[in-house]
C-alpha positions, 0 to 999 in steps of 0.5 A: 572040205565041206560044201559051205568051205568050198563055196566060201572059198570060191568066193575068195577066187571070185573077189580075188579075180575081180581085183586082178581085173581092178589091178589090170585097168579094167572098166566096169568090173562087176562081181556076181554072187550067183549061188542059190541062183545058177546050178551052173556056176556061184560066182561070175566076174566080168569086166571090159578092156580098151584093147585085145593085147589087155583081154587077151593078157587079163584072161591068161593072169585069171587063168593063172590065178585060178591055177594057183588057188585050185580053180583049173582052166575048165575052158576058154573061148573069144571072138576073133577080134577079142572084144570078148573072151570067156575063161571057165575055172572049176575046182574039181575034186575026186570022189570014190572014183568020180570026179566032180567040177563045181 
């Protein structure tokens, strides 16, 4: 796939994570378009919950999604009383014997 198709792609990842969110009676759902910004990563969704059970079941159904769409759960993380949780998905590719995330 060509960088472009792959970004393109993510994008759809991205909109589709931010909608899981919206569908999920999250607030303030924001989709960032970082590319060209981040070296790090195109695309961040956040959003907020009203309890640690939503967090904590939203992040598992990104994760999923992710999953299907080819985004692997690269990494996760949250505090104790999940007032936070972060999910990191990479698509990873295997080029001449390397792999790469992205």
């Amino acid at each position: 796939k060509t960088r472009s198709r792959r970004r393109e792609e993510g994008g759809q990842f991205a909109l589709g994570a931010a909608r899981l969110l919206g569908d999920r009676h999250c607030t303030d759902v924001l989709l960032l378009d970082l590319r060209g910004i981040s070296q790090v990563c195109d695309y961040i969704v956040i959003g907020s919950g009203t309890s640690d059970r939503q967090m904590r079941s939203v992040a598992e159904e990104v994760a999923v999604l992710g999953k299907e769409t080819g985004y692997s759960k690269f990494r996760s993380n949250s505090d104790p009383s999940s007032t936070w949780i972060i999910v990191a998905l990479a698509a990873v590719r295997k080029i001449r014997g390397m792999v790469q995330a992205y």
